[in-house]
C-alpha positions in Angstrom: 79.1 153.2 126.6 77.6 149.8 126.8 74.2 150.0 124.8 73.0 146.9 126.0 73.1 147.9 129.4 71.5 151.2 129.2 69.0 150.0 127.1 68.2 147.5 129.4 67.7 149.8 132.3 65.8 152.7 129.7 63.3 149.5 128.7 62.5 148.1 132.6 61.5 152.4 133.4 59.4 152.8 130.1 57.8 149.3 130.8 56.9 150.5 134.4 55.8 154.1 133.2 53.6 152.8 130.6 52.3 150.3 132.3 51.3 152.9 134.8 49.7 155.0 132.3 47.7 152.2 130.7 46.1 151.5 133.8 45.4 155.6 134.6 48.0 156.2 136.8 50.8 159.1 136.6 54.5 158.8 137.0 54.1 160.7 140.0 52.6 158.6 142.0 55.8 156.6 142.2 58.0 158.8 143.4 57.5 158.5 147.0 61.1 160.1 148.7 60.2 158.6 151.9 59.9 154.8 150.5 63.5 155.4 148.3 65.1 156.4 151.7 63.6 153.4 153.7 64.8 150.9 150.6 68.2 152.3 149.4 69.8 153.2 152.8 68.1 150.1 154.5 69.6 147.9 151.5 72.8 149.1 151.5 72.9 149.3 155.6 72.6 145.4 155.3 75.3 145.2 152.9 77.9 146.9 154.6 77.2 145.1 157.5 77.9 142.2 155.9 81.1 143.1 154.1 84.3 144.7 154.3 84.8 148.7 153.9 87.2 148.1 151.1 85.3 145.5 149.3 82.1 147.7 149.7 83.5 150.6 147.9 85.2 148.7 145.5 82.0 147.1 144.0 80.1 150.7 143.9 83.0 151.8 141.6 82.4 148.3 139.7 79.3 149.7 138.3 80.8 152.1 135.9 82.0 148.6 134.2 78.4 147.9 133.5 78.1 151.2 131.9 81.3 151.6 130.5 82.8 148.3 129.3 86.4 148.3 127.8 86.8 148.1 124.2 87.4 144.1 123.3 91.1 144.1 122.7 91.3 140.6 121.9 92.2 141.1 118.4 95.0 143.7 119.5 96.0 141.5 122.6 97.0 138.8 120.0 98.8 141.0 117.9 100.7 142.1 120.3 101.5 138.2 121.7 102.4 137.6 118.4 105.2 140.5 118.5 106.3 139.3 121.6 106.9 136.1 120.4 108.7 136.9 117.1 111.0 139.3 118.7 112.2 137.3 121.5 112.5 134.4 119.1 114.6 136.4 116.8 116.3 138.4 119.0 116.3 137.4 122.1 114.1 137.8 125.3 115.7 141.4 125.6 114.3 142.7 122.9 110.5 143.1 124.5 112.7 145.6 127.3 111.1 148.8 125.2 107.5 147.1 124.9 107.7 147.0 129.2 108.5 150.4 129.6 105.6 151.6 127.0 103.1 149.1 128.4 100.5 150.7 130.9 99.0 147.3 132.2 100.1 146.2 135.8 99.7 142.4 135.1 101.0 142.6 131.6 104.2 145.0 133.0 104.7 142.1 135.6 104.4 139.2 133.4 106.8 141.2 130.5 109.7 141.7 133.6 109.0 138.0 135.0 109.6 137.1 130.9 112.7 139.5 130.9 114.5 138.7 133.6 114.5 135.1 132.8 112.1 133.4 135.2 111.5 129.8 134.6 108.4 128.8 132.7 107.0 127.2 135.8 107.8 129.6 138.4 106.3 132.6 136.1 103.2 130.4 135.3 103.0 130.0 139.3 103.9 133.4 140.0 101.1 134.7 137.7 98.7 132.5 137.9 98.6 133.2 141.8 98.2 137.1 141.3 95.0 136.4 138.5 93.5 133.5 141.7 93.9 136.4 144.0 92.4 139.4 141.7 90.1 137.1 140.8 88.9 136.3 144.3 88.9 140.2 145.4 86.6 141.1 142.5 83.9 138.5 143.0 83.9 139.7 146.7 83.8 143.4 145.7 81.0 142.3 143.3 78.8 140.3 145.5 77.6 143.4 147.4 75.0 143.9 144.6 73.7 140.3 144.5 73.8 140.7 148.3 71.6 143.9 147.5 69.3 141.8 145.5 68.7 139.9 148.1 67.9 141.9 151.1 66.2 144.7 149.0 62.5 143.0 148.6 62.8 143.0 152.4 63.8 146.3 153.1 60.8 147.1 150.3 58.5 145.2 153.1 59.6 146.5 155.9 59.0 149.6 154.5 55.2 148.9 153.5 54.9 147.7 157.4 56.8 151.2 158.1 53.6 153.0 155.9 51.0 151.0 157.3 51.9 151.9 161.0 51.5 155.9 160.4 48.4 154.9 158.5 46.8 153.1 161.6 48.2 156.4 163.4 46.0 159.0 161.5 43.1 156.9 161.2 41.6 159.9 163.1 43.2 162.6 160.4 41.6 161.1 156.9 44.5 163.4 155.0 47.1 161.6 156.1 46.0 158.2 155.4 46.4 158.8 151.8 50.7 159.4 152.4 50.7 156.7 153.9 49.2 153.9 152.0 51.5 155.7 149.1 54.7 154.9 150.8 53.5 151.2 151.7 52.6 150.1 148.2 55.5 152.7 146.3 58.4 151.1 149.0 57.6 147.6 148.4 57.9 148.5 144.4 60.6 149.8 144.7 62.7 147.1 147.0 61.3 144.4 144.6 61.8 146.7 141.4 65.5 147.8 142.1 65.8 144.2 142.8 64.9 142.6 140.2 65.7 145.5 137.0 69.0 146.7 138.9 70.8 144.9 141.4 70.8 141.4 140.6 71.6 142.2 136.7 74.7 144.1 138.0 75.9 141.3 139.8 75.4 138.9 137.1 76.9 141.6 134.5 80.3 141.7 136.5 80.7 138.3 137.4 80.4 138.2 133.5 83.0 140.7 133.1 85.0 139.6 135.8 85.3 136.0 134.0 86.4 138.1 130.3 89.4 139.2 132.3 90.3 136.1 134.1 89.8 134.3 130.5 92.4 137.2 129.2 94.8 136.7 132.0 95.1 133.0 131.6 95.5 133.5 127.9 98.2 136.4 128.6 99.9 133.7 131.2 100.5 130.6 128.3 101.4 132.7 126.1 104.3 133.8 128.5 105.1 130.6 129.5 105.2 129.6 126.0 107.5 132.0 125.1 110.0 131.2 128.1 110.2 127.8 126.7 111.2 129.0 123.2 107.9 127.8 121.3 107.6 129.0 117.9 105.5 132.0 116.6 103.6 129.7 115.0 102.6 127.4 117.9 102.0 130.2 119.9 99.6 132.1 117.3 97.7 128.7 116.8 97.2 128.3 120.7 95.4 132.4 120.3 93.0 131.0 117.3 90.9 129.8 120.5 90.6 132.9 122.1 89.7 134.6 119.3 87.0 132.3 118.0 85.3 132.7 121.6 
């Protein structure tokens, strides 16, 4: 579980609860069903109009990566480079055939069979370094739905107030129903700015961050290979890894 980001979204609700209270007001007040329909189906209408099926679904499924980031491996990635390395150097490229039928990684398993089978430094790098553009790319397309949320959800929020205000002006003749109304104005325009600004946009910019880890993990994964298929020494290659960890 990611504490920072839970804590994040557990501080932006107690801020707008208590700041709710301090002024008199109850909790209750802000949950206006009506208004969260109008903003979260509105919102995400927009998006998937905007974007492909797959790369819509994909991002929803992105968010448990806010939630639930990986363990950093960085320490144990090196390690295991530095296996790689020694082996091959001592005993041939060959010798990593067990660690690609144990390993559970798709990039790593294709970069350990490229290394295997003997593929020339610069055709692996190329071959690699084209599948980490290309994941790359599909990632930050999958994630932009929620900065695309970000953006059209303060909208949505307004059109929903305008939504509110137009059944108010429709009761003006029924005083009980005016009361609804205005509710779902104000509560819709909270909540498009609100989810926004505490939700949306932060898990945009918290996978684009995530996104980069892996493409910085990849790329470190990728010399390593290639400096193993030219026969570089353990040494070299563990010096090239102080970087990565020092980051």
């Amino acid at each position: 579980m990611d504490r920072s980001s839970v804590g994040g979204v557990v501080l932006a609700l107690i801020g707008i609860l208590l700041g709710q209270a301090i002024e008199g007001g109850h909790a209750g007040s802000l949950l206006q069903p009506a208004a969260f329909m109008i903003v979260i189906c509105g919102t995400f209408g927009a998006v998937l109009l905007q974007t492909s099926t797959t790369n819509f679904i994909t991002g929803l499924l992105m968010v448990r990566q806010v939630f639930v980031t990986p363990a950093n491996d960085k320490e144990a990635l090196v390690r295991r480079i530095n296996i790689w390395s020694t082996l091959s150097r001592k005993d041939g490229i060959l010798m990593l055939e067990p660690y690609f039928t144990r390993e559970t990684d798709l990039f790593v398993k294709k970069g350990l069979r490229l290394l295997i089978d003997g593929t020339p430094p610069a055709k692996l790098q190329e071959i690699c370094s084209n599948e980490m553009y290309y994941y790359e790319m599909q990632q930050r397309n999958a994630a932009k739905i929620w900065e695309a949320a970000g953006g059209y959800s303060p909208t949505v929020g307004i059109l929903g107030a305008v939504l509110g205000l137009i059944h108010v002006m429709e009761n003006l003749s029924d005083p009980s129903k005016l009361g609804g109304g205005i509710a779902v104005a104000f509560v819709a325009t909270i909540y498009g700015v609100g989810l926004a600004n505490l939700l949306f946009l932060p898990i945009a910019n918290k996978l684009k961050s995530l996104i980069q880890q892996e493409a910085v993990r990849r790329e470190v994964l990728i010399n390593a290979w290639v400096s193993i298929a030219n026969g570089d020494h353990p040494r070299i290659v563990e010096e090239r890894l102080l970087t990565y960890l020092e980051k």
